[in-house]
C-alpha positions in Angstrom: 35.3 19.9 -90.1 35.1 16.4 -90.6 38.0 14.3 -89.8 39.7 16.9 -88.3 41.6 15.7 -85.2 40.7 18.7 -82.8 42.7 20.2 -80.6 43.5 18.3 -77.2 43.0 20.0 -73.8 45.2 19.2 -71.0 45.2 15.3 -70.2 46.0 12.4 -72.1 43.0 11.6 -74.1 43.4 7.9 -72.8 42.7 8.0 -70.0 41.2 5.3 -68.5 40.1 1.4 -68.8 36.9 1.2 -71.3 33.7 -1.4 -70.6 31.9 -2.7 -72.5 28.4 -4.6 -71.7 28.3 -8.0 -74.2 25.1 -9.2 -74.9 27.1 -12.8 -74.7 27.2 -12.9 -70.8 25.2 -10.4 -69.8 28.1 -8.3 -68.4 30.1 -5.2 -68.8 33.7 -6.5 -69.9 36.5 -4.7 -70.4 37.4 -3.9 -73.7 40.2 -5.9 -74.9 40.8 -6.2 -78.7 42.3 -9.0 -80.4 45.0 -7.3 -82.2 45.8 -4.6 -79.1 45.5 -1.3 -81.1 43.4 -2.9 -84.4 39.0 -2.9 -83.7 37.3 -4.7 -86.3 33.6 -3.8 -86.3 30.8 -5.6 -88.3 27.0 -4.3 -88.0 24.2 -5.4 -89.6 23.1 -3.3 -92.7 19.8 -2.6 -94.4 17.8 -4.8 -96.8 17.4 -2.0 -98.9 13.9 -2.8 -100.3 12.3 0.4 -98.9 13.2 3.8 -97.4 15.3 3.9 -94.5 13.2 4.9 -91.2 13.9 5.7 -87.7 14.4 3.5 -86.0 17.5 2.6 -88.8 19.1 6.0 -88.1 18.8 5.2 -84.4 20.6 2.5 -84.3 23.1 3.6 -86.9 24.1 6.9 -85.0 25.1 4.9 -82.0 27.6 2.8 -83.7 28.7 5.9 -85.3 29.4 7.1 -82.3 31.0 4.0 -80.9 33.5 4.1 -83.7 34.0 8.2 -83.1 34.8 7.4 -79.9 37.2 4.1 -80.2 39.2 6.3 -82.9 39.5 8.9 -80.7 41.0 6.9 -77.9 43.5 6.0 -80.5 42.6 2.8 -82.2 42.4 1.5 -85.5 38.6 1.0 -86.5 37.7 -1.0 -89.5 34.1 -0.7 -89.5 32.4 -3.3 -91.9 28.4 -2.7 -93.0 26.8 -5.1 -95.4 24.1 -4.5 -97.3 21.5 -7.1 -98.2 21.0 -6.7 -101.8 19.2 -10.1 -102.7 16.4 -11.1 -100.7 12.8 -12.0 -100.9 10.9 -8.5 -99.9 13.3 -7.0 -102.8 12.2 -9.2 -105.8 8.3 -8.9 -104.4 8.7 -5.5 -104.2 10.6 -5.1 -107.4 7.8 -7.3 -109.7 5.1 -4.9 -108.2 7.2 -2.3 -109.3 7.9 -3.7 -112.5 11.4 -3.3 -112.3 14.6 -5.9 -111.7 15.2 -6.6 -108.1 19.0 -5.2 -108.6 17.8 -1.8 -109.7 15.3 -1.9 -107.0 18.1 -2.6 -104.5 20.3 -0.2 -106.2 17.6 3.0 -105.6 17.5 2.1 -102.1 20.6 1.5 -101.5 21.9 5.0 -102.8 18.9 6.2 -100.7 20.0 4.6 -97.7 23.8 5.8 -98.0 22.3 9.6 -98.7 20.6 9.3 -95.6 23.3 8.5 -93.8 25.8 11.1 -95.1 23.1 13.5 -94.1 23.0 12.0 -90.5 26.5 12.5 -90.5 27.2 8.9 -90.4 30.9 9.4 -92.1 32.7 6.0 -90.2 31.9 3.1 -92.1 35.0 2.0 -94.2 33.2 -0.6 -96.3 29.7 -1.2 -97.2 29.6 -4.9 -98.7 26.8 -6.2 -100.8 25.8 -9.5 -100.5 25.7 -10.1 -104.3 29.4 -9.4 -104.5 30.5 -12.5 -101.8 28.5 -15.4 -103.7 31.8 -17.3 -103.9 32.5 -16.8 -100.6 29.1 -17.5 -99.3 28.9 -20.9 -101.3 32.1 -22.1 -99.9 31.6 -21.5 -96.6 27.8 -23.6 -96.7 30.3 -26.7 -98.7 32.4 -26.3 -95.6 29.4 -26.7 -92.9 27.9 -29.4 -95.5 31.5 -31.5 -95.3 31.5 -31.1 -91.2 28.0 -31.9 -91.3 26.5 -29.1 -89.6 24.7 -28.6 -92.9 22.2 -30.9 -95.6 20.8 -30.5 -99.1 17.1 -31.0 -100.1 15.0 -30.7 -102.7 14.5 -27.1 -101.9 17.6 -25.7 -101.0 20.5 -26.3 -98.1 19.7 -26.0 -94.4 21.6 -25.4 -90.9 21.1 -28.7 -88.6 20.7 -26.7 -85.6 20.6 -29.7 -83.2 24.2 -30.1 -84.2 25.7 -27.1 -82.7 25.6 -27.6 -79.2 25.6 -24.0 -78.8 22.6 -23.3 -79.9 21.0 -20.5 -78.4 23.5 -18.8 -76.3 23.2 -15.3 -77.4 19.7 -15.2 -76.6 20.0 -17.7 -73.8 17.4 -20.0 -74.8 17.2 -23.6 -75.5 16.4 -25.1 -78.8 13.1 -26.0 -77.4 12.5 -22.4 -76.7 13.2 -21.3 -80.1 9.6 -21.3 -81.7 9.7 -18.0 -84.2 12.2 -17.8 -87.1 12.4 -15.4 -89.9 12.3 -18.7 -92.5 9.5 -20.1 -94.4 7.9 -23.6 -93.6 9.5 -26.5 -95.4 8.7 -29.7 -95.2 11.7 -31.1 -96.5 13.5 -30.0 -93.3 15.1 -32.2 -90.6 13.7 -29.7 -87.9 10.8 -27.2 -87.8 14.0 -24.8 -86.8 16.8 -25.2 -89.5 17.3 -22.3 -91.0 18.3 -21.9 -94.6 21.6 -21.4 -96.5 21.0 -21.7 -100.1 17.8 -20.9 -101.8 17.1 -23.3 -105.0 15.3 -21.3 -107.4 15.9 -20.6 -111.1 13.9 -16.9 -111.4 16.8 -14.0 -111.2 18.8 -13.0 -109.4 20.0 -16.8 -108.8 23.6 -17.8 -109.2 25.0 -21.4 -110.4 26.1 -23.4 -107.2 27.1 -26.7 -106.3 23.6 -27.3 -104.8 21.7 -26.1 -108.5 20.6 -22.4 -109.4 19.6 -20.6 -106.5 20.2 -17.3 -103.7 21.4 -17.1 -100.3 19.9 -17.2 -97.2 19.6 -14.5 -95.0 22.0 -15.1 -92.4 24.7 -16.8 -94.4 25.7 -13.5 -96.0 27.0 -12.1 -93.1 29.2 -14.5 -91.7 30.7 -15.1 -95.0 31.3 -11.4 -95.8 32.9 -10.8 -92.0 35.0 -13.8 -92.8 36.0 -12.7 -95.9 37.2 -9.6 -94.2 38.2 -9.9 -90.9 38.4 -13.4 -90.4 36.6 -15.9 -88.5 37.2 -13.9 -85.2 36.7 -10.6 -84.4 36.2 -7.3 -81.8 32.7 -6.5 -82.1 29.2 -7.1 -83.6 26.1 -4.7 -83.6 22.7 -4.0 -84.3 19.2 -4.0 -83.0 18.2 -5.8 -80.0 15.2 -7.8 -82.5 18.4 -9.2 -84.4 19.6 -11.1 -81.6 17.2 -14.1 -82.3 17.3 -15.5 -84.8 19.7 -13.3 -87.1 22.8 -13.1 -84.2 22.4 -16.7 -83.3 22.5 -18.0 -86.6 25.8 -16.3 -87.5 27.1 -17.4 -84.6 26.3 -21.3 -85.4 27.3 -20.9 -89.5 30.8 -18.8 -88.0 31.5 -21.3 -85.0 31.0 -24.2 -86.5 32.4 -23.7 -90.3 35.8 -22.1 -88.1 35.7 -24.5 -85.5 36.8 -21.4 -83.4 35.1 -19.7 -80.5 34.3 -17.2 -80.0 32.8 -15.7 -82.9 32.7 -12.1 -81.5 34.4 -10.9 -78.3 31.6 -8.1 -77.6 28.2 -8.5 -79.2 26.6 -4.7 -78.8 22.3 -4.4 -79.2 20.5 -0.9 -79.5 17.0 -0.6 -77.8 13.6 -0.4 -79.5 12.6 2.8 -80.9 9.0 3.5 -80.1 6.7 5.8 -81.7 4.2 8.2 -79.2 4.9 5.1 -77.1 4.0 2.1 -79.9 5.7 0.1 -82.1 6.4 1.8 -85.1 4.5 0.3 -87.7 2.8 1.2 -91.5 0.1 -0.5 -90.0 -0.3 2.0 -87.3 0.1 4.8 -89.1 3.2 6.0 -87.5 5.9 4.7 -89.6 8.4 7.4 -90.1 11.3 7.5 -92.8 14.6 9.6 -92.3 13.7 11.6 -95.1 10.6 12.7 -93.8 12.5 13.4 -90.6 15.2 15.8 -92.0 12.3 17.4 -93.7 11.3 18.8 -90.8 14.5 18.7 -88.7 18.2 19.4 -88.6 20.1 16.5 -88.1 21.9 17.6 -85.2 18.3 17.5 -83.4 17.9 13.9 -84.0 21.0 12.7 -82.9 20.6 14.8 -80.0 17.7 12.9 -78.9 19.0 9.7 -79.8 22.6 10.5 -77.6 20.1 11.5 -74.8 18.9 7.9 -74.3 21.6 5.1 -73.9 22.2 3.1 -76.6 20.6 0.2 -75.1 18.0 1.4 -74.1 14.2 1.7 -75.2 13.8 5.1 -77.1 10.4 6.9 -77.2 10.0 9.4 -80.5 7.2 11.8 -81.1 7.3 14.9 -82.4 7.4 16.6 -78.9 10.1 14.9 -77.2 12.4 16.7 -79.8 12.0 20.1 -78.8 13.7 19.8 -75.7 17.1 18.8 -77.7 16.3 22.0 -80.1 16.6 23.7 -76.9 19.6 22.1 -75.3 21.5 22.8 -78.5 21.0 26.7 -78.4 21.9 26.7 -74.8 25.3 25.9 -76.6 25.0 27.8 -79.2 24.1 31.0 -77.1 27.1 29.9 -75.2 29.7 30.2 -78.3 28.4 33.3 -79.6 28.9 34.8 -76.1 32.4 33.5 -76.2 33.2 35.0 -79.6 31.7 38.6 -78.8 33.7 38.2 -75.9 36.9 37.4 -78.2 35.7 39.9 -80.3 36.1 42.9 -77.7 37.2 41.9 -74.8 38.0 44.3 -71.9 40.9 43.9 -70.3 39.4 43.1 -67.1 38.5 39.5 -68.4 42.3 39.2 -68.7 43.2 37.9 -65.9 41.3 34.7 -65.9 41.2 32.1 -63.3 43.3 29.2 -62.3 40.0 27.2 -61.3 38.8 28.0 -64.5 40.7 26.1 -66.0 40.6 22.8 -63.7 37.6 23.0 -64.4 37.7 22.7 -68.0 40.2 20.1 -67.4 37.8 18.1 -65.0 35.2 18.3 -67.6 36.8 16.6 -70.3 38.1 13.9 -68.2 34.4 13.2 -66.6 33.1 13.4 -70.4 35.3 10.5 -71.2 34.9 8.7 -68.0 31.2 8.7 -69.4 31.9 7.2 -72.3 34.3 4.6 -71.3 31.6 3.6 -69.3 29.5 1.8 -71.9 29.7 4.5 -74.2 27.2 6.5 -71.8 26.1 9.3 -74.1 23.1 10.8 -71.9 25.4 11.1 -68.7 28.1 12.4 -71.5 25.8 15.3 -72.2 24.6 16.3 -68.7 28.6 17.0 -68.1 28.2 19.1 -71.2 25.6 21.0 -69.7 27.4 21.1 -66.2 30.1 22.6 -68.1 27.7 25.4 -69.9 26.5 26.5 -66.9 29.9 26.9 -64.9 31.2 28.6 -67.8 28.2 31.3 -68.4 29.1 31.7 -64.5 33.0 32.4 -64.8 31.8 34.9 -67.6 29.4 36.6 -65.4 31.4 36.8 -62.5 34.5 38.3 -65.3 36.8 35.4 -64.4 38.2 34.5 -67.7 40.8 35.1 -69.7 41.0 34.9 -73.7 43.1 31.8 -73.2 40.5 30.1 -71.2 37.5 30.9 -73.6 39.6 29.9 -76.8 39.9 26.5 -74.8 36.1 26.3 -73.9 35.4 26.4 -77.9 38.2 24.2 -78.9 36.5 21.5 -75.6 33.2 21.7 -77.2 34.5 21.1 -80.8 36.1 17.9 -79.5 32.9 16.8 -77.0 31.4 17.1 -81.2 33.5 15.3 -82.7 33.2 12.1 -80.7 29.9 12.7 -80.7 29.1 13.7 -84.1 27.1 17.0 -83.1 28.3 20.5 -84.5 28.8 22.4 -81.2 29.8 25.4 -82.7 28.0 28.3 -84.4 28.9 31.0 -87.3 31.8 29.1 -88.5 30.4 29.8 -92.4 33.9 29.6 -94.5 34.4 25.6 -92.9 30.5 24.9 -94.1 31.3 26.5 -97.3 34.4 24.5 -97.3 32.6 21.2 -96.6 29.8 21.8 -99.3 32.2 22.9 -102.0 34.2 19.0 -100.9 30.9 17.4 -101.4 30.1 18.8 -104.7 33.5 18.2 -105.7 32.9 14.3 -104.7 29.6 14.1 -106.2 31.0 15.2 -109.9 33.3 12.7 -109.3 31.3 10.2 -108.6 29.5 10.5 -112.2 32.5 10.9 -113.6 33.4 7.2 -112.2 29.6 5.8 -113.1 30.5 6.9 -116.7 33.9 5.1 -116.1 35.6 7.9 -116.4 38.7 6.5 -114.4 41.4 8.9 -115.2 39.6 11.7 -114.8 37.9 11.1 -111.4 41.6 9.7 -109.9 43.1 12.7 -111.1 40.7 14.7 -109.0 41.2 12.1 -105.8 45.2 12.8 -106.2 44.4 16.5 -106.6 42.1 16.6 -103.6 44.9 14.4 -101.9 47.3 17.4 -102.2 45.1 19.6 -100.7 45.4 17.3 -97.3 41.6 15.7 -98.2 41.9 11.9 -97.9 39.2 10.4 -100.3 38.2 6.7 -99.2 35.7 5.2 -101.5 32.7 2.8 -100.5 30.5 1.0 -101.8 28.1 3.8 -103.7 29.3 6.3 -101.4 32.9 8.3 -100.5 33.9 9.7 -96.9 36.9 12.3 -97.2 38.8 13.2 -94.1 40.7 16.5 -93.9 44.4 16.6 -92.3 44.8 19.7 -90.2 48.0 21.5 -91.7 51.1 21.9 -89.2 
């Protein structure tokens, strides 16, 4: 049940010291946050253009997961997502569609969300669109102009990158090694490597600014919405590894040197490449996947499977058949559970005695599993203990050396292993689906009762749900509802 805070067994669920490995030096660090119990978390969001793929929902379960997992251990997690909602690719796209470039970024952005919700991707607390922060992104390129870290041209406003002496230090290059940048040529540029701010151009969407009508910039969106937010320092800073140059080190310079603070970021965190049959995934190649054609063809729980199996940072190989293996590992559990409840069901009372090992060895489990992931938030070695644990388990039952006890806490141990790691590990639990699809349809009437503006209405069903112990948090285009276990 989502939200639910499961049932603890045995030891303090904080148990140990957490690491972290930072892009920044190259290092696990241990994980320190700036406000003690408080973790503010940016990471990068779509330019919702087109349909999500892949390699998106890769790198969007793992932070997932990382924010399961910090909540778990106690803290406060205010996980921050933009979304690009103004950018070049959407107003080409939109004029071939004939269409505006906001109702273009609007589909695609209520696609995006919808794949997510079906990935179970429940932890982001706000999705911000760039098109909402222009204020804040226009002041924060006057305050780089004023320090002088910034300049005005005919075209637009520019970064001086030879002005930040820092440069570079995410990817650990020099400014003579950065040749490639996701920017146009522009003559009108001090160096073949500033990067843009403000884009002058009067075709929509443009926005009056100090600098004429124009659009942002890629990169300035982000620092300006995570300022906006959380500040000009913060915990931690995802995405994919291709966004460290020159995405990462741009928000670095426009956040360093508009603050005057360092550092940015305390832990900058980069998934792996995900490869297709061993290639780049590409339209090109013709092995281009989206999410939706994914879920199409399999459950959810598969996906993420295979993505957990590989560590977040590492390079990640789909095809077709490296996902039967996690189709396989998950009815190994599954088999598992509905041996434990036929056991429950019926159980003889020479299973009554149980063990004492037994359960040590439950309580070794758990504390391995989160050794595991305080450890880099090692998911792969995290699921080998799982499977350690199924095959110790299937042996106490063999040998008869449980008790009811003991196999209550085996299912209530593999609901929390499923929590942190947002995998069902449970079977035959129909009245909590039912209750989780009838709280969905609930939300989505609500939701078009609030596109029609129906406020009234669509809080009184909030309050309502509220009463019922559902907490309804809204986002932007989507809402996440939590459910409070009753004591």
């Amino acid at each position: 049940m989502r939200g639910c805070r499961p049932r603890y067994l045995g030891s303090n669920p904080n148990p140990g010291l957490m690491m972290i490995y930072n892009t920044l030096s190259g290092e696990k660090e241990l994980f320190e946050p700036i406000h003690k119990n408080r973790v503010n978390i940016f990471v990068c969001g779509p330019t919702v253009y087109d349909e999500s793929h892949i390699g998106h929902a890769r790198t969007y379960i793992a932070f997932d997961v990382i924010a399961r997992y910090l909540k778990y251990r106690g803290f406060s997690v205010f996980y921050l997502q933009n979304i690009t909602d103004v950018d070049d690719k959407i107003i080409r796209r939109a004029s071939e569609l004939g269409i505006t470039p906001i109702e273009l970024a609007r589909r695609f952005e209520k696609r995006y969300l919808e794949d997510m919700c079906a990935l179970g991707i429940h932890n982001v607390n706000l999705y911000a669109r760039a098109t909402e922060h222009i204020p804040e992104i226009i002041e924060q390129i006057k305050t780089l102009i004023e320090k002088g870290f910034a300049y005005e041209t005919e075209t637009g406003v520019y970064f001086d990158e030879t002005k930040f002496e820092d440069f570079g230090k995410l990817s650990n290059q020099t400014i003579e090694d950065l040749t490639e940048h996701r920017i146009e040529p522009d003559p009108t540029k001090r160096n073949p490597g500033d990067f843009s701010l403000w884009k002058k151009r009067e075709e929509e969407p443009a926005w009056d600014s100090p600098w004429g009508r124009g659009r942002p910039g890629w990169h300035i969106e982000d620092t300006a919405i995570a300022n906006t937010y959380f500040g000009p320092q913060y915990d931690l800073h995802g995405g994919a590894k291709d966004l460290i140059f020159p995405h990462h080190e741009a928000e670095i310079a426009q956040m360093e040197a508009s603050s005057g603070k360092k550092p940015m970021v305390r832990y900058w965190m980069h998934t792996g490449f995900l490869n297709v049959n061993g290639e780049k995934m590409s339209k090109s190649l013709g092995n281009f996947m989206t999410i939706r054609e994914l879920l199409e063809r399999y459950e959810p729980d598969v996906f993420r499977f295979f993505v957990l199996s590989t560590h977040y940072r590492s390079p990640i190989n789909f095809s077709e058949e490296a996902l039967e293996q996690p189709k396989r590992s998950l009815e190994r559990i599954y088999n598992l559970i509905r041996t434990i409840d036929g056991l429950l069901d019926g159980m003889n009372e020479e299973y009554m005695e149980g063990d004492e090992e037994f359960s040590e060895k439950l309580i070794d489990a758990k504390n391995k599993f989160l050794d595991a992931m305080d450890d880099d938030f090692n998911t792969p070695l995290a699921l080998s203990l799982i499977f350690d644990l199924v095959r110790a388990v299937n042996r106490y039952i063999d040998d008869k050396k449980v008790s009811r006890e003991a196999l209550r806490d085996v299912k209530h141990l593999f609901i929390e292993f499923g929590e942190i790691l947002g995998l069902k590990l449970s079977v035959g639990d129909s009245k909590e689906d039912l209750t989780d699809d009838l709280i969905d349809l609930i939300i989505e009437i609500r939701q078009k009762l609030r596109d029609k503006k129906d406020w009234e209405f669509s809080d009184d069903i909030r309050s309502r749900l509220r009463d019922l112990n559902v907490i309804l948090e809204d986002g932007a285009g989507i809402s996440n509802y939590y459910m409070l276990k009753r004591v």
